[in-house]
SEFI-510093 format. One record per residue (C-alpha): x, y, z. Coordinates in steps of 0.25 Angstrom, whole numbers, plus 5000, padded with zeros to 4 digits. Example, Ala and Ser with C-alpha at 12.3 -4.5 7.8 and 13.67 -1.06 7.14 Angstrom:
2
  east  north    up
  5049   4982  5031
  5055   4996  5029
This chain:
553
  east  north    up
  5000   5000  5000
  5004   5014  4997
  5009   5022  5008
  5000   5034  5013
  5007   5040  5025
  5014   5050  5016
  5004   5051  5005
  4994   5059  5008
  4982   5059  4998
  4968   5063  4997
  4957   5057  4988
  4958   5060  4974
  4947   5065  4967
  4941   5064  4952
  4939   5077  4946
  4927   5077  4938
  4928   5085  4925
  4918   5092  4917
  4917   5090  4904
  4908   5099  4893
  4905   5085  4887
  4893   5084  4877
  4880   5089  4878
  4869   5081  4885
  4864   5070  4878
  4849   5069  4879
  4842   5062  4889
  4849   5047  4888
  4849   5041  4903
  4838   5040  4913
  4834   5035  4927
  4827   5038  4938
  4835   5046  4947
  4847   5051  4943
  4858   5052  4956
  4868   5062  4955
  4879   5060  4966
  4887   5046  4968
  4891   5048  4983
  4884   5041  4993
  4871   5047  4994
  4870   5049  4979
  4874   5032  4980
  4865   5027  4991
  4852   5034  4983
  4855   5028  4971
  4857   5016  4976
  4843   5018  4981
  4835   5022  4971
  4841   5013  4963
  4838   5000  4972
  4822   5005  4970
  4824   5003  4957
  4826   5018  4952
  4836   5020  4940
  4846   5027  4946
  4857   5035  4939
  4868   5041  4949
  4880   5049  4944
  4892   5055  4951
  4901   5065  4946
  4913   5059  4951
  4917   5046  4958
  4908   5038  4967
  4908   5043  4980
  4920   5052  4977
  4916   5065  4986
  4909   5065  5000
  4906   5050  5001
  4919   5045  4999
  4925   5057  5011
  4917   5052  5022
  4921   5047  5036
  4918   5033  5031
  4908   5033  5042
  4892   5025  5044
  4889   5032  5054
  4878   5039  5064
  4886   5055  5066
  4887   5053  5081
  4891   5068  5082
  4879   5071  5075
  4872   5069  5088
  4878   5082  5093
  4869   5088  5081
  4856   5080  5085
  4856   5074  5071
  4849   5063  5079
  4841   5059  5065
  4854   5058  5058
  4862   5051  5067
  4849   5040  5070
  4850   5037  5053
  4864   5036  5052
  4865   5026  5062
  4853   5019  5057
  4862   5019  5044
  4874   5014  5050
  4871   4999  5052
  4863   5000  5039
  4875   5003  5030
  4883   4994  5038
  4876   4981  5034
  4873   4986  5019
  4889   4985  5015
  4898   4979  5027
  4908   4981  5019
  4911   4997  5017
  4906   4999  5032
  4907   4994  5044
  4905   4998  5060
  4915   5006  5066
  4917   5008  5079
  4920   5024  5085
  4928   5028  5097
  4928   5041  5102
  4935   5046  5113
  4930   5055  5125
  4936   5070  5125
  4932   5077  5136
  4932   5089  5131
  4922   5086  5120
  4909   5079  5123
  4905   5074  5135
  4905   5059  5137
  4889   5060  5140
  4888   5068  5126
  4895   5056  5120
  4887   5045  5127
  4874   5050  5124
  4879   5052  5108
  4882   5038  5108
  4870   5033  5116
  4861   5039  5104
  4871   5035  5094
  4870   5021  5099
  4854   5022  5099
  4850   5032  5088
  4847   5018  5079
  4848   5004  5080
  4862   4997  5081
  4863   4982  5075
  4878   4983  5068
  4886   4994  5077
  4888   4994  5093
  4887   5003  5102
  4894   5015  5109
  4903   5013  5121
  4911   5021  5130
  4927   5016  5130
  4941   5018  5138
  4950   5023  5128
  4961   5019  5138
  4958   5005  5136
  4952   5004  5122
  4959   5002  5109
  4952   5014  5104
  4961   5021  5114
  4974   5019  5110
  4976   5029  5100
  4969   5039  5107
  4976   5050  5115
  4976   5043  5131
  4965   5056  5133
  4955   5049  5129
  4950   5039  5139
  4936   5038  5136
  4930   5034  5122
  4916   5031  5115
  4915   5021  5105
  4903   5018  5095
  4899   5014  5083
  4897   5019  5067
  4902   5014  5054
  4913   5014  5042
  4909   5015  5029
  4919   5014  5016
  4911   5027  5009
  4915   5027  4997
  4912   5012  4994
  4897   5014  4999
  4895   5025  4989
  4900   5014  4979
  4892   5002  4984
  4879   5011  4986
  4880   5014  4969
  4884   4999  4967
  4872   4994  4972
  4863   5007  4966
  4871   5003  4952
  4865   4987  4956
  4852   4991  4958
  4852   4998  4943
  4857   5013  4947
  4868   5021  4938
  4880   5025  4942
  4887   5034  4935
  4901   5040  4939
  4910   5053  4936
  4897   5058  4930
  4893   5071  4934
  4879   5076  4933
  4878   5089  4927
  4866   5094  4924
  4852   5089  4929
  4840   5095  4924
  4825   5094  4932
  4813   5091  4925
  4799   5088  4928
  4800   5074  4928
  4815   5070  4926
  4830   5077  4928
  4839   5076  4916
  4853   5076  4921
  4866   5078  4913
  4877   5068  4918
  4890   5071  4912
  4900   5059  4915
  4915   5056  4912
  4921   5063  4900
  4910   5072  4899
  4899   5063  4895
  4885   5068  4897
  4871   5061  4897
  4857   5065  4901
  4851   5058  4912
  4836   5060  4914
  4831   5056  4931
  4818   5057  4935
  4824   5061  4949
  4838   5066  4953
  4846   5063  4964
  4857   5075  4969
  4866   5068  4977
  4877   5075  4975
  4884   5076  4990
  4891   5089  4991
  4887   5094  4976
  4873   5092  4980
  4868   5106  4980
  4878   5110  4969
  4870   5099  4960
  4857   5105  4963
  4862   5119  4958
  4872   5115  4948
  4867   5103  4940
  4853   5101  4944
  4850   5118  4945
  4844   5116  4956
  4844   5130  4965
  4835   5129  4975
  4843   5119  4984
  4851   5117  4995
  4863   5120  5002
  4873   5109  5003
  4884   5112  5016
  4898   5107  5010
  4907   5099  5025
  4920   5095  5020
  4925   5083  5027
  4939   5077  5028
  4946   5064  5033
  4960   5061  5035
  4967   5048  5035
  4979   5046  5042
  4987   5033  5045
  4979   5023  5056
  4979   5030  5070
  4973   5017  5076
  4972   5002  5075
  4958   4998  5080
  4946   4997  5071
  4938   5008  5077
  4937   5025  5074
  4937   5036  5082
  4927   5048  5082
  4935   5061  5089
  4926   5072  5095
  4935   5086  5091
  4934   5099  5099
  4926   5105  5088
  4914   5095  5091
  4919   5087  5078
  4923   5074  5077
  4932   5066  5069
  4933   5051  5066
  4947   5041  5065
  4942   5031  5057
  4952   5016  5055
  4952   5018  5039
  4958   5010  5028
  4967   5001  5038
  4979   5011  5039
  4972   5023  5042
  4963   5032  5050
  4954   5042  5044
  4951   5054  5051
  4938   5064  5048
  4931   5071  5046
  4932   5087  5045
  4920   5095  5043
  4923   5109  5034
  4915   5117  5025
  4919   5113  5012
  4917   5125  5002
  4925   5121  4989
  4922   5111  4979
  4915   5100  4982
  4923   5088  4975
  4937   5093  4981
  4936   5092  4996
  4948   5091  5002
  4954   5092  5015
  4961   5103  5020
  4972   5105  5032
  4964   5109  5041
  4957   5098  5041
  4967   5090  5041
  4973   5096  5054
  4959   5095  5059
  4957   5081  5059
  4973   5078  5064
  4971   5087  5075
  4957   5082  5081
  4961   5067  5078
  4975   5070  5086
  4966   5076  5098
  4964   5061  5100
  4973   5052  5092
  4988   5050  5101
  4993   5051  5088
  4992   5061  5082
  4986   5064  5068
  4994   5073  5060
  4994   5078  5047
  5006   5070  5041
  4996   5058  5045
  4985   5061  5035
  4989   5049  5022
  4973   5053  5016
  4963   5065  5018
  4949   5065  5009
  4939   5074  5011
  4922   5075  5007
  4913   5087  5007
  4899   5082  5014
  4888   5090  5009
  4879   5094  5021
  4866   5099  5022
  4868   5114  5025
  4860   5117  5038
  4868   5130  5043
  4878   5123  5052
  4890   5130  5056
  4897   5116  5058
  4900   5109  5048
  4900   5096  5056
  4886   5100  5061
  4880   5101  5046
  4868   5088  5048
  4875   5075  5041
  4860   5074  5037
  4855   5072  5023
  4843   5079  5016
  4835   5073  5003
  4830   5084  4993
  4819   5078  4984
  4814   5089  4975
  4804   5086  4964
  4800   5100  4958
  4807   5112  4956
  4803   5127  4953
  4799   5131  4939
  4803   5143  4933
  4790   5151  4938
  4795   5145  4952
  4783   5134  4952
  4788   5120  4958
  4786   5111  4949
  4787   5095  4950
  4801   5089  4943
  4811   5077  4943
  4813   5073  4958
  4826   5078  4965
  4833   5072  4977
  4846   5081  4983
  4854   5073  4994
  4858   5083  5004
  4867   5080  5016
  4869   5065  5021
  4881   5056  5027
  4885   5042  5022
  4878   5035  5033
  4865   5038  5029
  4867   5038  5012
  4858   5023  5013
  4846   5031  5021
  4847   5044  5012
  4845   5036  4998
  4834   5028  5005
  4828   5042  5009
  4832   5048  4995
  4824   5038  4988
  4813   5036  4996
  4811   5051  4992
  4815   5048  4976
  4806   5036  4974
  4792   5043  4977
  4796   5055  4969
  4800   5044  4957
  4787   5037  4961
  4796   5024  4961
  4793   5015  4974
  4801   5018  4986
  4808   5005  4994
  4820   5008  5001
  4829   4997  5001
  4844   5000  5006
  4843   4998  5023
  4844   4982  5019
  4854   4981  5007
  4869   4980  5005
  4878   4987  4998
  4886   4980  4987
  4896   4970  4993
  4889   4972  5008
  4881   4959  5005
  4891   4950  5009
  4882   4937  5012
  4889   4930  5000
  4901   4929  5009
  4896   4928  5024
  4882   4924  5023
  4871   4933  5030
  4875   4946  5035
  4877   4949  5051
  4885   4962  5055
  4890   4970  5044
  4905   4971  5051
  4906   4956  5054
  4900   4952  5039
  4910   4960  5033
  4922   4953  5042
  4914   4939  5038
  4915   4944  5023
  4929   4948  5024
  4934   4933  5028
  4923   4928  5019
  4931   4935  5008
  4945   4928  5012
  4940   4915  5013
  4936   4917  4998
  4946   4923  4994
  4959   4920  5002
  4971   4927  4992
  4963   4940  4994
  4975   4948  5003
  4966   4951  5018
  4968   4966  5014
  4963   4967  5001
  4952   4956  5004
  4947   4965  5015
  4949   4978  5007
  4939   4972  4996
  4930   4966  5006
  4927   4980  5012
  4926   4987  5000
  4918   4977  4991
  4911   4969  5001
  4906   4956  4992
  4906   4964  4980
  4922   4959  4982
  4919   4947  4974
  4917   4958  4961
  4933   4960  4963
  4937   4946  4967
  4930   4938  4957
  4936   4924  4955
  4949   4930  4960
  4957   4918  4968
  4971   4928  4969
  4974   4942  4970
  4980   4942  4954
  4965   4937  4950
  4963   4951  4954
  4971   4959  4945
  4982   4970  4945
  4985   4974  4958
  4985   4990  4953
  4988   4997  4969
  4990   4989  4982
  4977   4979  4985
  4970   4985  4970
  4967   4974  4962
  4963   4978  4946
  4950   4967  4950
  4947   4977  4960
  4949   4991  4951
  4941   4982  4940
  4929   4981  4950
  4929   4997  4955
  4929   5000  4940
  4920   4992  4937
  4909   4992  4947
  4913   5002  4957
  4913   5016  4947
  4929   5017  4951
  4935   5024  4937
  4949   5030  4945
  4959   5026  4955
  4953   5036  4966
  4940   5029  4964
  4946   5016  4969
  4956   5020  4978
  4948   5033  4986
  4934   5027  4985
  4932   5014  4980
  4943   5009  4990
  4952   5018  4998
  4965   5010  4993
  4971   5025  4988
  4974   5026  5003
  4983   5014  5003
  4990   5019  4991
  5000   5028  4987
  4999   5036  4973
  5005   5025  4964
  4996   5015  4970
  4984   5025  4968
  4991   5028  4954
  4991   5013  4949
  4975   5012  4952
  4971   5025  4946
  4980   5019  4933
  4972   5008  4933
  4959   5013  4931
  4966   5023  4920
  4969   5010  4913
  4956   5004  4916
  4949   5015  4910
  4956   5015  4894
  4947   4999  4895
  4934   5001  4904
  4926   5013  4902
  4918   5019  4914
  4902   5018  4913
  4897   5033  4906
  4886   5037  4905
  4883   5031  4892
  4879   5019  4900
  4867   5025  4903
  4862   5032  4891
  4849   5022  4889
């Protein structure tokens, strides 16, 4: 594996370009919502609508889950500190969610366990309890246990800790691989009949009475026509920009833009489980275990005012995150320690809060079906649905929300479906029978997988079994030794597995594969990252990606 410790790197990102291209082609594609935004909101309600048997067309303009939902914390969780806002609703339907996400795919996510230690100087011990006693019983537990009180003297937690801290409080949330979700929720929505349409950027959408044309200019500047008899804008932090822009939409919202970073440093700890530090400003980080080597460090919360697609992080909040993580860390994080940093804009909901870390983490569905004529008359017209706000936890309960509104205003019958079902490569009963907890099915699955396949090296067996779950037999195939699987392009990256992202997974780059797809990029140094980004420039002069001539019918 390449060596990071010196290499300091931030994620690459695919620049879009806007080309004059042809002029729109008349009206030669059709469906019945047309999704605008591959993150995981814009993912999760195509995946719905599409699984009620809508015909579904979703384009992003650049990579899958290339912005905010590939920037996260990496958390399921319920928002413990959202508590101290009374976002009692919130927090009750986030922690409903944990437990459902965690059996749909055990293989992205799993339960984590939290310790935070006790400053004296922050909140009281009572405060905390009392936190924890509604976190524990704002919704109903199967997977996940408890809180607890702790002695940091004597707990593992403890031992990287300053000796200060005596006293800790453990509880439970969950981890979740982002990106790959955004990725499994389109698989499934591409199953079920959906259309997933990549580095294709919508660029005009025009509101009738009974239909929305839109003009959807993809790679190389090739544009069609798209007519939808509803339109979803699930554009994340472009949302309002969409309505005004493309859609000319000027009666709408106002979107408040958080930036937040992460920093990741080299392991600060050996056991499994995160810590969540309270800072003097009433803010809280997290020190997440992440990739094996490492610890990742976030989040930041700062008004971010530039362009949307190029957050970055900035010193200051680099010197933010070291310096609170040092108040409780006996080693301390410095600067020179940092081997990655990514950042992601969230877009909030503006409700005039002066703290950015008070802004609701709430979401908000817009369903509009008429506009203002030019006399100023409201007059019926194609359904539209904005997404405003939302966290990662509660994408599964927002699509079900967003098309239980969709349906009746497409007069198409209305069954949720997605509380019961797995995501692609979750159902893992070919391998270990009946499902039981989701963290011990996916250990069962993991030894399943060596006993099949007993030349897969442990590492890279358990690196595929976390991110492909049983879709794993899509890369392995009949496969009975590592050369079955191809060139090995970078360190534990087999072509079989390249083969598969291209082909299945909408990876067309390097930084889709190494940033997103998997987080290999970390492991690597530049001519590691070089070799796989070569290899996709080769793979490109015989395979050609899906356009949007496909879907001209």
């Amino acid at each position: 594996m390449g060596d990071t410790r010196s290499a300091k790197v931030s994620e690459p990102s695919v620049k879009q370009t806007r080309s004059a291209g042809p002029a729109p082609a008349a009206v030669d594609a059709s469906c019945d919502v047309l999704v605008v935004g591959g993150g995981i909101n814009g993912a999760g309600i195509a995946r719905d609508l599409a699984g009620r048997g809508l015909r579904v067309l979703l384009c992003e303009k650049d990579d899958i889950a290339q912005h905010t939902s590939s920037a996260s914390t990496k958390l399921i969780h319920g928002g413990l500190r959202y508590l101290e806002y009374y976002e009692f609703s919130l927090v009750r339907k986030a922690l409903i969610e944990r437990e459902v996400l965690l059996r749909s795919a055990p293989h992205i996510m799993r339960p984590l366990r939290f310790v935070m230690p006790h400053d004296r100087s922050l909140r009281p011990v009572w405060m905390i309890r009392l936190g924890l006693f509604l976190y524990d019983h704002l919704a109903r537990r199967e997977v996940l246990p408890g809180s607890a009180t702790i002695d940091l003297r004597r707990h593992e937690a403890g031992q990287p800790l300053k000796p200060a801290y005596t006293k800790g409080f453990v509880y439970s949330d969950g981890w979740v691989d982002d990106a790959r979700l955004v990725v499994l929720n389109l698989l499934d929505a591409q199953q079920r009949g959906a259309r997933i349409l990549t580095r294709t950027r919508c660029i005009e959408a025009r509101r009738c009475t009974h239909s929305w044309q839109a003009v959807l200019e993809g790679p190389g500047g090739q544009r069609t026509t798209v007519s939808a008899r509803a339109l979803v804008n699930a554009a994340g932090p472009w949302t309002e920009q969409f309505l005004r822009e493309q859609a000319r939409q000027h009666d709408t919202r106002s979107l408040r833009l958080v930036k937040g970073s992460h920093i990741v440093v080299r392991r600060m700890f050996d056991h499994p489980m995160a810590y969540i530090f309270q800072n003097p400003d009433k803010r809280i980080i997290f020190a997440i275990p992440y990739e094996q080597d490492y610890t990742l460090i976030g989040t930041t919360d700062v008004e971010h005012r530039g362009p949307v697609g190029q957050a970055q992080i900035d010193d200051s909040e680099i010197a933010y995150l070291c310096e609170q993580a040092s108040r409780y860390f006996a080693r301390p994080v410095t600067r020179e320690d940092v081997v990655w940093t990514y950042s992601g804009v969230r877009p909030l909901l503006d409700d005039a809060s002066g703290d950015p870390s008070a802004v609701t983490r709430d979401y908000l569905l817009e369903l509009s079906a008429e506009q203002a004529g030019d006399d100023g008359q409201r007059r019926p017209a194609a359904p539209l649905l904005s997404v405003w706000g939302g966290k990662i936890t509660t994408f599964r309960k927002l699509a079900e929300e967003a098309a239980d509104l969709l349906c009746p205003a497409l007069r198409h019958p209305s069954i949720g479906w997605t509380r019961h079902e797995t995501l692609p490569g979750g159902d893992l009963s070919a391998y270990i029978g009946a499902p039981q907890r989701p963290d011990a099915d996916f250990e069962r699955f993991d030894q399943a997988l060596a006993a099949r396949h007993p030349w897969l090296p442990a590492t890279l067996r358990r690196r595929l079994a976390r991110c492909y779950g049983s879709r794993v037999d899509l890369i392995l195939g009949r496969a009975q030794r590592l050369s079955d699987l191809g060139e090995e392009v970078a360190p534990q990256l087999y072509e079989a597995e390249l083969h598969y992202l291209g082909q299945h997974e909408w990876a067309r780059t390097g930084d889709d594969v190494l940033w997103r797809r998997t987080k290999l990029g970390l492991h690597m140094g530049p001519p590691e990252r070089e070799a796989v980004a070569r290899w996709f420039e080769r793979a490109h002069e015989t395979t050609q990606p899906v356009t949007l001539a496909a879907f001209q019918r």
